[in-house]
mmCIF file of the C-alpha atoms, coordinates in Angstrom:
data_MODEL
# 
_entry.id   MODEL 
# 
loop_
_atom_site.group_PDB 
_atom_site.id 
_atom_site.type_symbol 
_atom_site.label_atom_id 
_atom_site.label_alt_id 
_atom_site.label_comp_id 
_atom_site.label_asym_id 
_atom_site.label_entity_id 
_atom_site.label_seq_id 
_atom_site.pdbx_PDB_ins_code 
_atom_site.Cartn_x 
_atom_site.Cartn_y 
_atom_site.Cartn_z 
_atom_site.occupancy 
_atom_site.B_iso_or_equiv 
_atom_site.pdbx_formal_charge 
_atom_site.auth_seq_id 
_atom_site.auth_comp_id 
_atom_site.auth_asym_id 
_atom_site.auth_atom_id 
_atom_site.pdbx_PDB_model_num 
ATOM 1   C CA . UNK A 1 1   ? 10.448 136.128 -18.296 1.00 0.00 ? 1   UNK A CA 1 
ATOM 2   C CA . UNK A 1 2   ? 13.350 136.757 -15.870 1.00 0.00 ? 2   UNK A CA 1 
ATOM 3   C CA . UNK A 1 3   ? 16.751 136.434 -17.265 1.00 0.00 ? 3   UNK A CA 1 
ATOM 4   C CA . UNK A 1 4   ? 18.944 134.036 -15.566 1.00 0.00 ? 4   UNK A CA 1 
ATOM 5   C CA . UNK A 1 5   ? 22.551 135.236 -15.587 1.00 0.00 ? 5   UNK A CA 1 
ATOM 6   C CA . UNK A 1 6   ? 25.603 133.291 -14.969 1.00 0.00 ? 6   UNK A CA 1 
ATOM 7   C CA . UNK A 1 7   ? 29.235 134.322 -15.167 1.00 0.00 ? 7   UNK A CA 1 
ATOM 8   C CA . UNK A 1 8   ? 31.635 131.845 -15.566 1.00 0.00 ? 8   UNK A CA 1 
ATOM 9   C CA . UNK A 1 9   ? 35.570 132.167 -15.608 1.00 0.00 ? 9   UNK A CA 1 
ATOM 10  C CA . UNK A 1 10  ? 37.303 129.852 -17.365 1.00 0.00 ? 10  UNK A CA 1 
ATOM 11  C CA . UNK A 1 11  ? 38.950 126.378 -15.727 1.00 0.00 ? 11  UNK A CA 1 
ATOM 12  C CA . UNK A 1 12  ? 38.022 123.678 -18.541 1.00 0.00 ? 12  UNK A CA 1 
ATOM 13  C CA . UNK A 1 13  ? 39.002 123.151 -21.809 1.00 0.00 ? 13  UNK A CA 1 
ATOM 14  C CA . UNK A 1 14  ? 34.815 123.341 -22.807 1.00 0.00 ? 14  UNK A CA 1 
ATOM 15  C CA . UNK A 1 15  ? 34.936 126.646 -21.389 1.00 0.00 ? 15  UNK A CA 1 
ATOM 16  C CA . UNK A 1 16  ? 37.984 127.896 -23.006 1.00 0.00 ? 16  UNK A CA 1 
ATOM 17  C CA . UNK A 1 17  ? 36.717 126.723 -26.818 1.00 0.00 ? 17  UNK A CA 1 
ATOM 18  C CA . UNK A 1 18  ? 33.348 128.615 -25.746 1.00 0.00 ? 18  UNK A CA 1 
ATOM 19  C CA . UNK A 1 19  ? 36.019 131.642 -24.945 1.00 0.00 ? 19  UNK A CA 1 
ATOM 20  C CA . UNK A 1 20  ? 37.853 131.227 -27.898 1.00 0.00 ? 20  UNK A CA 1 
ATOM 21  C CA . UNK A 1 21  ? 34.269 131.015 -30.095 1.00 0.00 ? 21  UNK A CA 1 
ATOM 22  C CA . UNK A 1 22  ? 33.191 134.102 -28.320 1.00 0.00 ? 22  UNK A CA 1 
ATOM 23  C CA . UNK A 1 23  ? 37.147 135.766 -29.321 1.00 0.00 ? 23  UNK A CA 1 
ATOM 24  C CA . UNK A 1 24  ? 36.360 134.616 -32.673 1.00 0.00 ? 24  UNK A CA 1 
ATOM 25  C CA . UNK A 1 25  ? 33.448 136.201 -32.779 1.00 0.00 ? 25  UNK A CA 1 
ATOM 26  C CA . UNK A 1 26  ? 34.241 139.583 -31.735 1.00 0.00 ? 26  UNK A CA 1 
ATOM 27  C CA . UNK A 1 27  ? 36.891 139.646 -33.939 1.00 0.00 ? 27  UNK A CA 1 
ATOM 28  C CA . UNK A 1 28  ? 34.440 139.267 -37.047 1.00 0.00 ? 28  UNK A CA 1 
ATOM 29  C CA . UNK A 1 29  ? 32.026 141.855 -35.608 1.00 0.00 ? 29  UNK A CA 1 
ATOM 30  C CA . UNK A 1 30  ? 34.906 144.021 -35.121 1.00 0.00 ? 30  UNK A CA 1 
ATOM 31  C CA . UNK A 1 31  ? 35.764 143.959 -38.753 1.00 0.00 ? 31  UNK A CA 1 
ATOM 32  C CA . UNK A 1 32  ? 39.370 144.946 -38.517 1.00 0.00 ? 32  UNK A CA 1 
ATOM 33  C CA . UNK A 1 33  ? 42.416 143.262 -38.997 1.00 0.00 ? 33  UNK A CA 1 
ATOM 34  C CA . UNK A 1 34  ? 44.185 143.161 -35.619 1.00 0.00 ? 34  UNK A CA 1 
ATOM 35  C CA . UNK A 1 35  ? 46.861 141.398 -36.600 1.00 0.00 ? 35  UNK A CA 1 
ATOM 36  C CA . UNK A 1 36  ? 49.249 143.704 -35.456 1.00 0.00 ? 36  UNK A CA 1 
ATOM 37  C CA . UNK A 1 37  ? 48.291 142.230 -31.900 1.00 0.00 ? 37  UNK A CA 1 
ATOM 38  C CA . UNK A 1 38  ? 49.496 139.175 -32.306 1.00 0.00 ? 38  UNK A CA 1 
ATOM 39  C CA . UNK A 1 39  ? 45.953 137.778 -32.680 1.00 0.00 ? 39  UNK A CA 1 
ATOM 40  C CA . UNK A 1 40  ? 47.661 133.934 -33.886 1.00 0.00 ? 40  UNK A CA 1 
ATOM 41  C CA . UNK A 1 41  ? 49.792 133.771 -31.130 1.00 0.00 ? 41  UNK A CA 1 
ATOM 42  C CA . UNK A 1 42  ? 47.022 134.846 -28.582 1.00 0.00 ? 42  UNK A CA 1 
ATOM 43  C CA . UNK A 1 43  ? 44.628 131.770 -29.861 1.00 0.00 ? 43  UNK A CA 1 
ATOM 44  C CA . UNK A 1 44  ? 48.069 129.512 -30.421 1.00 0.00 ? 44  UNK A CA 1 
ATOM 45  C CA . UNK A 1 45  ? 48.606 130.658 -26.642 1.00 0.00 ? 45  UNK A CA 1 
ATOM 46  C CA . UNK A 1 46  ? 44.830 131.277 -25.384 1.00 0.00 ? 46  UNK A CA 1 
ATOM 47  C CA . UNK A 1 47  ? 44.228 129.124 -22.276 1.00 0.00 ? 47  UNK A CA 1 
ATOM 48  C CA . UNK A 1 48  ? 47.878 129.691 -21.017 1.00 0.00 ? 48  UNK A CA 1 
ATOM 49  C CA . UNK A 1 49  ? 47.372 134.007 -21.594 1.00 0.00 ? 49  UNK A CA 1 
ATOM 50  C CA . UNK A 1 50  ? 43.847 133.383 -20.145 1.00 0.00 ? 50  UNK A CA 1 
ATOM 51  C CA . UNK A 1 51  ? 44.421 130.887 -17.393 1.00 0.00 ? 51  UNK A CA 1 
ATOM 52  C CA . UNK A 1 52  ? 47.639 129.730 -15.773 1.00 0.00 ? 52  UNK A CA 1 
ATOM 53  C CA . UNK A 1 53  ? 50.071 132.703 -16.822 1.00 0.00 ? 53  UNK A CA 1 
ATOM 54  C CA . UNK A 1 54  ? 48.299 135.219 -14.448 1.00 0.00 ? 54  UNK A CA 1 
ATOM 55  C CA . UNK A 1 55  ? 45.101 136.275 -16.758 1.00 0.00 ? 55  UNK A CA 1 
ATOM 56  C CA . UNK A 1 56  ? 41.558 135.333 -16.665 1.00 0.00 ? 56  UNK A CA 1 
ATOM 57  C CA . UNK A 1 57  ? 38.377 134.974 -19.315 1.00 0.00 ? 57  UNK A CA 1 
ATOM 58  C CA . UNK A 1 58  ? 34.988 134.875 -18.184 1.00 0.00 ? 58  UNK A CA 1 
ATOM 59  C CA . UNK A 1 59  ? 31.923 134.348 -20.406 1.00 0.00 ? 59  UNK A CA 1 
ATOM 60  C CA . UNK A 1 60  ? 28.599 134.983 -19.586 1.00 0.00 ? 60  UNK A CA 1 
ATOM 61  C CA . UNK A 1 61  ? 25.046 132.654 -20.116 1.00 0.00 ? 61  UNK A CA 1 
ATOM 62  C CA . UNK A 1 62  ? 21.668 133.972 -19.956 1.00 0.00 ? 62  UNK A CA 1 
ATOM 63  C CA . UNK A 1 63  ? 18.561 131.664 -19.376 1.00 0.00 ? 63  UNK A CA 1 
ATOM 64  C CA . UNK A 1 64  ? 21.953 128.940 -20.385 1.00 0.00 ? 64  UNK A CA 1 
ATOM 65  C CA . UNK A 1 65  ? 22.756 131.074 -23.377 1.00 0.00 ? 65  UNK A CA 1 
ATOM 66  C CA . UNK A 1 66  ? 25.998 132.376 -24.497 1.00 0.00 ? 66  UNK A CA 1 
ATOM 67  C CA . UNK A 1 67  ? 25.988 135.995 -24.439 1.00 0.00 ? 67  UNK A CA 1 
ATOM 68  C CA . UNK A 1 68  ? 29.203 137.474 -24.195 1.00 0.00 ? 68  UNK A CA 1 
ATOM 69  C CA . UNK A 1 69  ? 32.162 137.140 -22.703 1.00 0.00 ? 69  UNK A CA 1 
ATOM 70  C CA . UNK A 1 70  ? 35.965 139.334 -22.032 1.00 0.00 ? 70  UNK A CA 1 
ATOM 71  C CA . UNK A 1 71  ? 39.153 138.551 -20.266 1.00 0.00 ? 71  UNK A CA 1 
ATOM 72  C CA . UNK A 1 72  ? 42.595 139.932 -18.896 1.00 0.00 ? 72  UNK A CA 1 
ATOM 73  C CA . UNK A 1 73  ? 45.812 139.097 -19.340 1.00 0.00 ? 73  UNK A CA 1 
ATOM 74  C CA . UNK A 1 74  ? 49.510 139.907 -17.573 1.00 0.00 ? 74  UNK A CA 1 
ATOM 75  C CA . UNK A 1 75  ? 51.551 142.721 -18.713 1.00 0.00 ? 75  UNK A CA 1 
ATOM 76  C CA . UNK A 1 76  ? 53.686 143.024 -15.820 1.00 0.00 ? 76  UNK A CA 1 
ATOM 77  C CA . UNK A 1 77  ? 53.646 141.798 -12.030 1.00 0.00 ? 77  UNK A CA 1 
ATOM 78  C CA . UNK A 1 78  ? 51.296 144.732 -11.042 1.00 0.00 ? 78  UNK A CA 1 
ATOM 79  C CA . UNK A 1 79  ? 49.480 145.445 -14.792 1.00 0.00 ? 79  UNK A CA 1 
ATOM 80  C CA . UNK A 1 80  ? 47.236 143.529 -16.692 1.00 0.00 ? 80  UNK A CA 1 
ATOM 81  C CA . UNK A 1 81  ? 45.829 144.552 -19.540 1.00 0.00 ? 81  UNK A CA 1 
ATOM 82  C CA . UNK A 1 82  ? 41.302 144.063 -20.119 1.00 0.00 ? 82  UNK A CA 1 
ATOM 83  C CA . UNK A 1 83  ? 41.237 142.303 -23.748 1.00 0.00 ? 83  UNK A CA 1 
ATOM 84  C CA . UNK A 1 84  ? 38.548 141.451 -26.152 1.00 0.00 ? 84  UNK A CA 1 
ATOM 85  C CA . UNK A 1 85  ? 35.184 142.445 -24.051 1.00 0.00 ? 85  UNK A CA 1 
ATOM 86  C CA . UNK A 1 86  ? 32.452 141.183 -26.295 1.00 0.00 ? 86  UNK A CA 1 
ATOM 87  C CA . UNK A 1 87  ? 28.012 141.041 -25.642 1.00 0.00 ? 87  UNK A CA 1 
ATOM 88  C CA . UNK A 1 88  ? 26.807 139.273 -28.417 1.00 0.00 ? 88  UNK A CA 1 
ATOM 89  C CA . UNK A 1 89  ? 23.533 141.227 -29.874 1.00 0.00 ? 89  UNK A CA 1 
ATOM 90  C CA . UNK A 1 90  ? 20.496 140.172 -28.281 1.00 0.00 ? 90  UNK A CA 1 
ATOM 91  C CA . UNK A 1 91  ? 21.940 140.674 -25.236 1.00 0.00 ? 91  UNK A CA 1 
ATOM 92  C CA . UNK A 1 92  ? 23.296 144.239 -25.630 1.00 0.00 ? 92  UNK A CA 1 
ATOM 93  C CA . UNK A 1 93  ? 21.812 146.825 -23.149 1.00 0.00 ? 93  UNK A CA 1 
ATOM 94  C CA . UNK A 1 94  ? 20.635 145.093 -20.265 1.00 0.00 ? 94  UNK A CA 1 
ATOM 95  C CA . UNK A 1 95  ? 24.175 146.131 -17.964 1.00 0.00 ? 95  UNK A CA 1 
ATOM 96  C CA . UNK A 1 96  ? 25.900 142.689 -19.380 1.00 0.00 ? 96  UNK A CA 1 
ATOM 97  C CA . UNK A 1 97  ? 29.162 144.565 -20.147 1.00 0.00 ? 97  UNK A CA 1 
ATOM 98  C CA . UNK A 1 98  ? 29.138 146.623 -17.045 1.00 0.00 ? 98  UNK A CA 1 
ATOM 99  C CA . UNK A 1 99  ? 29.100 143.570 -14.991 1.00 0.00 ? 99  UNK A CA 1 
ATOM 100 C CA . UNK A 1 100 ? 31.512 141.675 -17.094 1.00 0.00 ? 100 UNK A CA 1 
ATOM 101 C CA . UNK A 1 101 ? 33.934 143.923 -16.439 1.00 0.00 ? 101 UNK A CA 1 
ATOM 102 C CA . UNK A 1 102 ? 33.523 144.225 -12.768 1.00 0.00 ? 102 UNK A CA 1 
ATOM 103 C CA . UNK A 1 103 ? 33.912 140.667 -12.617 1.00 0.00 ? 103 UNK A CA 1 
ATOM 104 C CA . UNK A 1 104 ? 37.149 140.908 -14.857 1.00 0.00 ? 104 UNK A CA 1 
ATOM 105 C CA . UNK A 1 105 ? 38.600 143.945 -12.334 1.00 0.00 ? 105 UNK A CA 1 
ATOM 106 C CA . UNK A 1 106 ? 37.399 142.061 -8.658  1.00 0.00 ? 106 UNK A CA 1 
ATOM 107 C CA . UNK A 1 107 ? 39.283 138.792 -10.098 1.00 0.00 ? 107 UNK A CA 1 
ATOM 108 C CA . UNK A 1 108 ? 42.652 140.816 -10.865 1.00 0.00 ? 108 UNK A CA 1 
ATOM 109 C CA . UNK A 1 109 ? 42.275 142.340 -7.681  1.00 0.00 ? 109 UNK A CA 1 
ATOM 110 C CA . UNK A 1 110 ? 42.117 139.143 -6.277  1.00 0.00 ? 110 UNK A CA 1 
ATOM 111 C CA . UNK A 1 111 ? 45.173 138.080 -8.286  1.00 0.00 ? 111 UNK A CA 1 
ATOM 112 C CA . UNK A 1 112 ? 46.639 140.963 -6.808  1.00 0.00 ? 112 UNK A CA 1 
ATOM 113 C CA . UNK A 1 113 ? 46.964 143.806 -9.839  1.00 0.00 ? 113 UNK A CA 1 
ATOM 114 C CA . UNK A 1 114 ? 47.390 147.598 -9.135  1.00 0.00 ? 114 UNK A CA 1 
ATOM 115 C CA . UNK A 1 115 ? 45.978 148.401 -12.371 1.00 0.00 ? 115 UNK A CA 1 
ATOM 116 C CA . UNK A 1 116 ? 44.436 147.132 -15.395 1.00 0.00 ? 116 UNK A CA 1 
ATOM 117 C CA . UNK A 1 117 ? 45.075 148.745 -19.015 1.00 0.00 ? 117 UNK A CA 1 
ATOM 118 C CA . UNK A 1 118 ? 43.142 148.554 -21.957 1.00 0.00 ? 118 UNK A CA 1 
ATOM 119 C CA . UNK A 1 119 ? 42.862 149.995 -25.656 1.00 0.00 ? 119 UNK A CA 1 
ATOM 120 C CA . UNK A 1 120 ? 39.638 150.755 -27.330 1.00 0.00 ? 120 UNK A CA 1 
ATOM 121 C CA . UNK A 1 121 ? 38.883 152.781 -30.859 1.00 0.00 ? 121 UNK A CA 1 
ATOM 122 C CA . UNK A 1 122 ? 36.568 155.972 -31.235 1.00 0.00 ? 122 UNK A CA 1 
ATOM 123 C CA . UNK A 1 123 ? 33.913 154.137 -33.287 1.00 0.00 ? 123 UNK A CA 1 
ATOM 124 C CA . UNK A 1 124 ? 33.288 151.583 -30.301 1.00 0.00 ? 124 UNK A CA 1 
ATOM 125 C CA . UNK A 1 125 ? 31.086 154.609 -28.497 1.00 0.00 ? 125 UNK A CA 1 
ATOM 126 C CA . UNK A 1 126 ? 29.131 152.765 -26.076 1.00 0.00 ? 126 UNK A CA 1 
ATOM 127 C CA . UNK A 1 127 ? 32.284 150.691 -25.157 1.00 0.00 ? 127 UNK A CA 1 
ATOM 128 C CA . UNK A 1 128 ? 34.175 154.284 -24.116 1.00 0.00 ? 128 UNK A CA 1 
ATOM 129 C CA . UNK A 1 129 ? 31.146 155.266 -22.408 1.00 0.00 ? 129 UNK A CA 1 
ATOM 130 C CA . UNK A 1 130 ? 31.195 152.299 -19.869 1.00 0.00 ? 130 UNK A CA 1 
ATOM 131 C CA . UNK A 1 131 ? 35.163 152.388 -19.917 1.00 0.00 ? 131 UNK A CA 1 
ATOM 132 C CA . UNK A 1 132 ? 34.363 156.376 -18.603 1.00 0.00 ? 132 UNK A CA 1 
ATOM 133 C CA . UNK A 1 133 ? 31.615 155.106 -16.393 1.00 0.00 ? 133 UNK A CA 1 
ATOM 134 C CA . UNK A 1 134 ? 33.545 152.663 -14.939 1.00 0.00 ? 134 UNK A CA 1 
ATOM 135 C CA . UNK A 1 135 ? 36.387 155.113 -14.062 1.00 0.00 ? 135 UNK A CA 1 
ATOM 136 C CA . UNK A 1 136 ? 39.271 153.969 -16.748 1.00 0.00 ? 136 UNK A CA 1 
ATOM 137 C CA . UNK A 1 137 ? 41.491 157.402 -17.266 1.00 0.00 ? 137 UNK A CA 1 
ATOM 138 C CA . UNK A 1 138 ? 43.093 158.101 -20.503 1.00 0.00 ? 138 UNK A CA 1 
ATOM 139 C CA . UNK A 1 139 ? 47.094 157.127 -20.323 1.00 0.00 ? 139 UNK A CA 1 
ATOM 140 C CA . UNK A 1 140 ? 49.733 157.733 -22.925 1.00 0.00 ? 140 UNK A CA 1 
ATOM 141 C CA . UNK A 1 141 ? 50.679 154.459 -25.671 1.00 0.00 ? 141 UNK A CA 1 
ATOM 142 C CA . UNK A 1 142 ? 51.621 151.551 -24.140 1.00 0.00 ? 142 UNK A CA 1 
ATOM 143 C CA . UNK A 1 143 ? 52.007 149.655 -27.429 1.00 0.00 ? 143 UNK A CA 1 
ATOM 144 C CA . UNK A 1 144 ? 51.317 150.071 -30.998 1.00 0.00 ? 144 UNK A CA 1 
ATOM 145 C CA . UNK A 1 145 ? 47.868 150.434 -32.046 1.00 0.00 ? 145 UNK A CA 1 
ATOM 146 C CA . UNK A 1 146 ? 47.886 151.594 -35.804 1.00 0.00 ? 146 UNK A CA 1 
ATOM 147 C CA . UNK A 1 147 ? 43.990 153.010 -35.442 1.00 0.00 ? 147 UNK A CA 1 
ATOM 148 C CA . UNK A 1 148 ? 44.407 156.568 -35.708 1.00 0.00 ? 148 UNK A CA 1 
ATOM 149 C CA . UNK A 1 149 ? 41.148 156.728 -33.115 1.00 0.00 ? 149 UNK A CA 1 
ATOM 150 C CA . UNK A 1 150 ? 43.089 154.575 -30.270 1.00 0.00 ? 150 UNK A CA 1 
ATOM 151 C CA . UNK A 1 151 ? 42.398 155.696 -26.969 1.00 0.00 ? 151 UNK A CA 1 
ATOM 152 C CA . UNK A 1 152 ? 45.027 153.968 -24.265 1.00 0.00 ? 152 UNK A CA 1 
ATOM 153 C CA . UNK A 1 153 ? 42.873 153.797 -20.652 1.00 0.00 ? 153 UNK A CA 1 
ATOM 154 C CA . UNK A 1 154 ? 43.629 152.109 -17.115 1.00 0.00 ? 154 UNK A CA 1 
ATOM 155 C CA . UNK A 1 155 ? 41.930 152.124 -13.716 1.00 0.00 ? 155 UNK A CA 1 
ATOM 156 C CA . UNK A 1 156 ? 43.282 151.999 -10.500 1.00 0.00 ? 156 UNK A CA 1 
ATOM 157 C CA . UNK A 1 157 ? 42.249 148.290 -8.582  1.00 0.00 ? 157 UNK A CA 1 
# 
């Protein structure tokens, strides 16, 4: 059976509680308390970070399921920063985070970003692997991350 895929960005408040499901969600799976990123705030805050305040969230449906999902939000006028990149599952392997992120880096181009930042942890191996693929270059800290593992990346746009 073919998969259908369809990437949405965010504009509704349906699709921002799907985003927010799909935040929720990758925070469980992560199994870490990120806490130290504000992580009330961001969901007190979500469809403004996400939306109108110079970020973006897309999710992704296969065959019109939910299967993942990732968004950006503003760190500065020219910097903004990938956050919480997520492929539920039964979906992992088929290229869903490669294209997610695409998406997410053609739609801050479009918003007119230089660069886009992100932080991911040693553990999250095929995660680094597509951040490495995709061209992301390790940076020095741009915040605090209390993970010993943190690696700080960014990508020219």
């Amino acid at each position: 059976m073919k998969k259908e895929v369809v990437i949405r960005r965010c504009e509704t408040k349906e699709d921002f509680e799907i985003a927010k499901a799909i935040t929720h969600d990758y925070m469980i799976w992560l199994g870490m308390d990120l806490g130290f990123q504000n992580t009330d705030k961001e969901f007190a805050v979500f469809n403004r970070m996400y939306g109108e305040a110079g970020g973006a969230y897309i999710y992704a449906l296969i065959n019109g399921e939910i299967a993942g999902g990732a968004g950006f939000r503003k760190l500065s006028n020219d910097i903004c920063e990938m956050k919480r990149l997520y492929v539920y599952e039964d979906y992992r392997g088929c290229g869903l985070a490669f294209r997610l992120c695409h998406e997410l880096i053609s739609i801050s181009k479009s918003l007119l970003y230089r660069k886009m930042r992100l932080d991911t942890i040693s553990r999250l191996v095929k995660a680094n692997s597509l951040y490495d693929k995709i061209g992301f270059r390790d940076i020095p800290k741009y915040y605090d991350n209390p993970d010993p593992t943190v690696r700080y990346m960014e990508i020219d746009i």
